[in-house]
C-alpha positions, 0 to 999 in steps of 0.5 A: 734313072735315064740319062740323055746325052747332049752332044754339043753344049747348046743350053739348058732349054735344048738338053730338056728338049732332050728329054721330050719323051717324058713331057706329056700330059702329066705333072712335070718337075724340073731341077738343077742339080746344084744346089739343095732345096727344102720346100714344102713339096706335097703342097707344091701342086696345090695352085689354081695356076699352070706351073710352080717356080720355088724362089728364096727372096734376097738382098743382093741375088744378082748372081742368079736369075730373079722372077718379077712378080705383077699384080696379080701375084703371078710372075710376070717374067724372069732376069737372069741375073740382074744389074740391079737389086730392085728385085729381090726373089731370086730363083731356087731352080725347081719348077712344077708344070700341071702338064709337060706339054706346056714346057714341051712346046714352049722348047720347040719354039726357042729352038724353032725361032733360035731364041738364044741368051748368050749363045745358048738356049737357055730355059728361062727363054721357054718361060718367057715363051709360056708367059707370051702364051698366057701360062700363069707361073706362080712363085712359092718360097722355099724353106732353105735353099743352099748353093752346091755348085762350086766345091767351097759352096759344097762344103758351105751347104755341108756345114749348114746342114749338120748346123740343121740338125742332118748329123748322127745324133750317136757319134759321140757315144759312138766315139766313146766305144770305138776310139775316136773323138768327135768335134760336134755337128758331123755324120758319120754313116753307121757302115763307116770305120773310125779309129784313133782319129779326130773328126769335125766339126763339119764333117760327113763320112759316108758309107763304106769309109775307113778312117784311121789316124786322122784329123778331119774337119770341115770335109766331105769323104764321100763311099768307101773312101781310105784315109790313114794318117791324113790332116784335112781340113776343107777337102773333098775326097770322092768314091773308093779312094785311098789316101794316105800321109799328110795334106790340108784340103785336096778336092779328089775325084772318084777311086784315085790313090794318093799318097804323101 
């Protein structure tokens, strides 16, 4: 991974820019990182046309941006977000070019002429640019897509998910062997240590944690995490930390000590 920082929060279109390096005359893919998406990935290039936007149709999607498709089946531009709900193919944030170069130079125009939404550089101004410019940009519809943005939208696209099938489909036999009860779907990662404890439903535990005495629903207790005798119930508890005594639904950050 490379990571480029962005000095000044100037928008979305100029941290891309950032990233001018890596948009050449090669396929190109980009992703916001808040939100889970499935979709049919190997077949996304397979289009007679320059690019790919991955979309999930709506009844009301006015709290994100929306492609208008024309005639042509071609997307003839984008809302963000709409007052409306006349349009109904809300945006999945995953866009494919045939060649970076397309969105290269349309992120040097918006810069160049200062084309800003809001007080920043937003990308969907760089599409815009590329339809002016004749890029034909079609729409392709995602199998799920799920909001992570927000910590309560987290652990919504974490219950839906093990409601999939994404959970371990041994933790009850595993319950059984090491004492502990388990509340169908959850995961919990084969590294992870549960003891006298009851876990779910809705619960992911990642590698490396240690869970003793505990009642844990509808939470996500992120690498080499520590609980003892807790009670959560929609909390959020991140990397290395350790947690002990009673609580409901904390959201912790990476490697914090708490205790109650």
């Amino acid at each position: 991974a490379h990571f480029v920082v962005q000095e000044e929060p100037l928008g979305q279109a100029h941290a891309i820019w950032l990233c001018r390096d890596y948009l050449d005359d090669n396929e190109v893919m980009v992703a916001f990182g808040d939100g889970i998406v499935n979709a049919d990935y190997l077949a996304i290039s397979d289009t007679e046309a320059d690019a790919v936007c991955l979309v999930q149709e709506m009844e009301d999607p006015r709290t994100f941006g929306v492609a208008v498709v024309g005639d042509d089946g071609c997307i003839s531009g984008f809302i963000e977000k709409p007052a409306g709900v006349e349009h109904k193919l809300a945006v999945a944030g995953i866009y494919w070019f045939r060649q970076g170069t397309l969105l290269r130079h349309a992120l040097e125009t918006v810069l160049e002429e200062g084309r800003k939404t809001k007080g920043e550089y937003y990308l969907v101004d760089a599409y815009q640019v590329m339809l002016e410019r004749g890029v034909k940009i079609v729409p392709k519809p995602t199998i799920f897509w799920l909001d992570a943005g927000k910590p309560d939208y987290m652990l919504s696209a974490n219950a839906r998910l093990l409601r999939l099938g994404y959970g371990s489909q041994d933790a009850v036999e595993r319950s059984y062997a090491d004492d502990f009860t388990v509340l169908p779907p959850v995961f919990i990662h084969e590294t992870a240590e549960v003891t006298n404890s009851v876990i779910g439903p809705y619960v992911n535990i990642e590698a490396g944690a240690v869970i003793k005495n505990c009642i844990i629903s509808n939470s996500i207790i992120d690498a080499g995490a520590y609980l003892e005798r807790c009670i959560l119930d929609g909390a959020l508890i991140g990397e290395n930390c350790r947690v002990t005594g009673h609580s409901k639904a904390p959201f912790i950050g990476d490697n914090a000590i708490v205790e109650y």
